[in-house]
C-alpha positions in Angstrom: -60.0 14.7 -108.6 -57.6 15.2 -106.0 -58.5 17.6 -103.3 -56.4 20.1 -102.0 -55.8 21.7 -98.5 -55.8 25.6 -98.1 -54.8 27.5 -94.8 -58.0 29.7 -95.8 -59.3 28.2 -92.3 -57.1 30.4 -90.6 -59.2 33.2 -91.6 -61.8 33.3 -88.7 -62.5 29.6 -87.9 -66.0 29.2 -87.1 -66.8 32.9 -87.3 -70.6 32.4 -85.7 -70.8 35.8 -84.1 -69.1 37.4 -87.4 -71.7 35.7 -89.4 -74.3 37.0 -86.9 -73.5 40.6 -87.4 -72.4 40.0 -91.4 -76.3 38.4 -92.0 -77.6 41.8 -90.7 -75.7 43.6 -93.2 -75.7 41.5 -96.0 -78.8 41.6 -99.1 -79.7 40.1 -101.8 -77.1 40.7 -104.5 -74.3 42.1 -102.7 -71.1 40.7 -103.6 -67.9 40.0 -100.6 -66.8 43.2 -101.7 -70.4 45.0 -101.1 -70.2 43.7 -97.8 -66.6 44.5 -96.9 -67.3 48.0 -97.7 -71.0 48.0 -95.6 -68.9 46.1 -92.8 -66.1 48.9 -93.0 -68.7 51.5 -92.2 -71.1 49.8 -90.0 -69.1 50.7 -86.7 -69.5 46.7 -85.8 -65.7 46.0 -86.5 -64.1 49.1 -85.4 -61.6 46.4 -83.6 -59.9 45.4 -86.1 -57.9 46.2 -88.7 -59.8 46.8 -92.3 -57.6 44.1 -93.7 -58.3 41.2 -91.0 -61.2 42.3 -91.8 -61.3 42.4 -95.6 -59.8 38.9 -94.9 -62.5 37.9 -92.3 -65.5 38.1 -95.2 -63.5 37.5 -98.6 -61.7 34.0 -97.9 -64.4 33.8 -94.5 -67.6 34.1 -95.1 -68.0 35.0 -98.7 -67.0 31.6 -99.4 -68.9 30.0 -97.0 -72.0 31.6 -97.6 -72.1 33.8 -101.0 -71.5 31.3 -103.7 -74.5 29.7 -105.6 -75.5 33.3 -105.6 -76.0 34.1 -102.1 -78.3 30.8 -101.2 -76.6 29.9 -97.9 -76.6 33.4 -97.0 -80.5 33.3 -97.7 -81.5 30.7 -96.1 -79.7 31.3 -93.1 -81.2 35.0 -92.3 -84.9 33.2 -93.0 -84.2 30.6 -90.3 -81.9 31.9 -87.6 -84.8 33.5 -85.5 -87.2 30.1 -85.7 -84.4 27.6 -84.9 -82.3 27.0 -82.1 -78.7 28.0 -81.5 -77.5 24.4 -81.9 -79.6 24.1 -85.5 -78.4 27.9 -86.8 -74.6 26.4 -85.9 -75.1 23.2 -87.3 -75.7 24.5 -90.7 -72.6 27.2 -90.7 -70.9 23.6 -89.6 -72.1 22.4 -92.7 -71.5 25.3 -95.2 -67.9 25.8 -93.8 -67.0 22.0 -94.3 -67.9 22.1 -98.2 -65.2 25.3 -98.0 -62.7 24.0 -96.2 -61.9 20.6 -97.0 -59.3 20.1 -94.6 -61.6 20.4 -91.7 -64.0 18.2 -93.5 -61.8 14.9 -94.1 -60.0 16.1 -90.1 -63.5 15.9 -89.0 -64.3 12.2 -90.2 -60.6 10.9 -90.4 -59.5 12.0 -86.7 -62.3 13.4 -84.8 -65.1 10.8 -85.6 -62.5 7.9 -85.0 -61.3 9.3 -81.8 -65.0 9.6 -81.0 -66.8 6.1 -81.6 -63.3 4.8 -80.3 -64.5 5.8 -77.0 -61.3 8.8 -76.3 -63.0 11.4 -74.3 -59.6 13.9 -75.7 -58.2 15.1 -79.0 -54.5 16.3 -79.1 -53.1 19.2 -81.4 -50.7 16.6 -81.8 -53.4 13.9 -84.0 -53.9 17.4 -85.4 -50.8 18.3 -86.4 -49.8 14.5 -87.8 -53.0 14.5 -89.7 -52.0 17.5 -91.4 -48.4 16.4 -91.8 -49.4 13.5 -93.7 -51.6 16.0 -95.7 -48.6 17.5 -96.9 -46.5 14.3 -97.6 -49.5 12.8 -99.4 -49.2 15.7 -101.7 -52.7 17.7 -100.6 -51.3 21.3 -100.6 -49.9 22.5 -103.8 -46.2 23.5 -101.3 -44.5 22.2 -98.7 -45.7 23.9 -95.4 -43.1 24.9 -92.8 -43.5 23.3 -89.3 -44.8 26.9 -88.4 -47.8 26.4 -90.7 -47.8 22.7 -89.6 -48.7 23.5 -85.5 -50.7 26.7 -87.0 -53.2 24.9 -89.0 -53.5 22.3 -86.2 -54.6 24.4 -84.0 -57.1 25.7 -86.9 -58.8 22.8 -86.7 -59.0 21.9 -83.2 -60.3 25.6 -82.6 -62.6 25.4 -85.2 -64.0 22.0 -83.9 -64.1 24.0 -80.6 -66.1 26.9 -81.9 -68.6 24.3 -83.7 -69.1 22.4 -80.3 -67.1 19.4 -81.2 -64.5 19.9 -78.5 -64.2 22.2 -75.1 -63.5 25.7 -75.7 -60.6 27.3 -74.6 -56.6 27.5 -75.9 -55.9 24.3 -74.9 -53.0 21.9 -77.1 -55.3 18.7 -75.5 -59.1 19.4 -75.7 -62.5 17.5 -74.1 -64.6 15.6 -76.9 -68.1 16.5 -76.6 -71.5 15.2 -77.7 -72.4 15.9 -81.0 -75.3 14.6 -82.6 -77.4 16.2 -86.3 -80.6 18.1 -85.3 -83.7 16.5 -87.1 -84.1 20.0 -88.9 -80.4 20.0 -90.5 -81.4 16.0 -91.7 -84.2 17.1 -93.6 -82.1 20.6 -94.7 -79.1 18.0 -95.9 -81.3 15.4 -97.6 -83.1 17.7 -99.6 -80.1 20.0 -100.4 -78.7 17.2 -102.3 -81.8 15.9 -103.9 -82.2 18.8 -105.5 -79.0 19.2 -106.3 -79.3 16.1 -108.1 -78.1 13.2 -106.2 -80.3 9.8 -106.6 -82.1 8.6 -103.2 -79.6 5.9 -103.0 -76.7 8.1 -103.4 -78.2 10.4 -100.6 -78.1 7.6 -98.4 -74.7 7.1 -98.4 -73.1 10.9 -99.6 -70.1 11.5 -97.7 -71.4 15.2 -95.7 -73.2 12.9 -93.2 -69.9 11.3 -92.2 -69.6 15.0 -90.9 -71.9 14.4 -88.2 -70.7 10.8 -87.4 -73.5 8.8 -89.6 -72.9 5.9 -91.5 -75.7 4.9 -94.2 -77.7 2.9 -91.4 -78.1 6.3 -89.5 -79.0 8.2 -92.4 -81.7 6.3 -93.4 -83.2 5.6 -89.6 -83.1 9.6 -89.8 -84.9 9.9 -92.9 -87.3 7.8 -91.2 -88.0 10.3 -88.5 -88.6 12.9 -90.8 -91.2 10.8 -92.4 -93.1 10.5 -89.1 -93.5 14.2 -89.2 -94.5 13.9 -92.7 -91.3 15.9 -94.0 -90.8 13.0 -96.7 -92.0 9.4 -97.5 -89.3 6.9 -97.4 -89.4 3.0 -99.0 -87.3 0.5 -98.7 -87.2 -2.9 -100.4 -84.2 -5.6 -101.4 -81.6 -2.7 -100.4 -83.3 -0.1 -102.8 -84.6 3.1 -101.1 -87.1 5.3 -102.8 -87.9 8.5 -101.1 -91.0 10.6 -101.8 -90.2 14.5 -101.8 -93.0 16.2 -100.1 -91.6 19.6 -100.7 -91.0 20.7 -104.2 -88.3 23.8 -103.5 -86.2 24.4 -100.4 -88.4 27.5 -99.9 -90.8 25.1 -98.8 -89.2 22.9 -96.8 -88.1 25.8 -94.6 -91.7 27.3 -94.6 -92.7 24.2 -92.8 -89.2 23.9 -90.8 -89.8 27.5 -89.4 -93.3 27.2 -88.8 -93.1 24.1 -86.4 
């Protein structure tokens, strides 16, 4: 199935204080118009115009975090006050790259090659030509205009920015930074798609961990680490992996992940 590129990025980028302050006024059940209407009144927006920010939470965060019935939203208002700034920002990372597919492939494609390629800088430019062969390679359903071209660029390099990828600031030529997965994010990833229904061998080598620069090798010495802290059994034998599932729903899991 061929994938195609949206400029649905352009709505708020990495949003993390937005998501902050939406979490607080989001419940069970409420739909992205619910929320635009509770966010409209709250008082916490009163900057903005009500259709940036009608925009902000419908092609934002309802997206993001209010499909599959509302479970990212869930799970991310039970662990944001147990983990750590870095883990809370990982998983919006995470979310936001299953949305946004463009930032996703960017992300492996240019970033993680610039990366283990030993640049210390990404250019708007890689950016811009990643997106330009996007467009030629027939990923958007029209032609964008050089306008769109150097806007959605500079979409990705800012949201890369706000994620910690790259140095904040408007810059056209940014710093690459240190990024590596938080042990809590491996063990939310591996059992996301187990029970989503991906095989132990396909979970080894499923594309999202190319989001945080792992081939299958990496994956698996992380799944190793988990099993250190008893979080899951892992086998290996004549490149077959089995992995024992110590935790039956996610509910679990983050039981244990919040009460470390």
């Amino acid at each position: 199935m061929t994938v195609i590129y949206t400029t649905q990025l352009g709505a708020g980028l990495g949003l993390i204080e937005e998501t902050q302050i939406l979490l607080d006024l989001w419940q069970e059940g409420m739909s992205g118009t619910d929320l635009y209407r509770a966010a409209l009144t709250s008082g916490h927006f009163s900057t903005i115009s009500a259709r940036r920010l009608h925009d902000m939470i419908t092609v934002g965060f309802a997206p993001r975090y209010l499909r599959n019935q509302g479970a990212p939203a869930s799970l991310l208002k039970r662990v944001r006050d147990c983990f750590s700034r870095k883990e809370f920002e990982q998983l919006l990372f995470l979310y936001t790259c299953r949305v946004h597919a463009i930032l996703a492939d960017f992300i492996r494609e240019v970033y993680w090659t610039a990366y283990t390629t030993g640049k210390d800088k990404l250019r708007n430019e890689e950016a811009r030509m990643f997106v330009t062969d996007a467009v030629r390679e027939g990923k958007t359903t029209i032609a964008w205009s050089d306008n769109m071209l150097r806007r959605t660029a500079s979409n990705l390099t800012g949201c890369c920015a706000d994620f910690g990828l790259l140095e904040q600031g408007a810059k056209s030529v940014r710093k690459i930074l240190p990024y590596r997965i938080e042990t809590t994010i491996v063990a939310i990833l591996a059992y996301d798609l187990h029970f989503a229904g991906q095989g132990d061998n396909s979970i080894i080598q499923h594309p999202e961990w190319a989001l945080f620069g792992l081939e299958p090798s990496d994956v698996l010495d992380e799944l190793k680490r988990l099993a250190l802290r008893n979080w899951l059994i892992v086998q290996t034998a004549g490149g077959v992996v089995r992995i024992g599932w110590q935790h039956k729903t996610m509910e679990e899991l983050i039981d244990v992940l919040t009460q470390r």
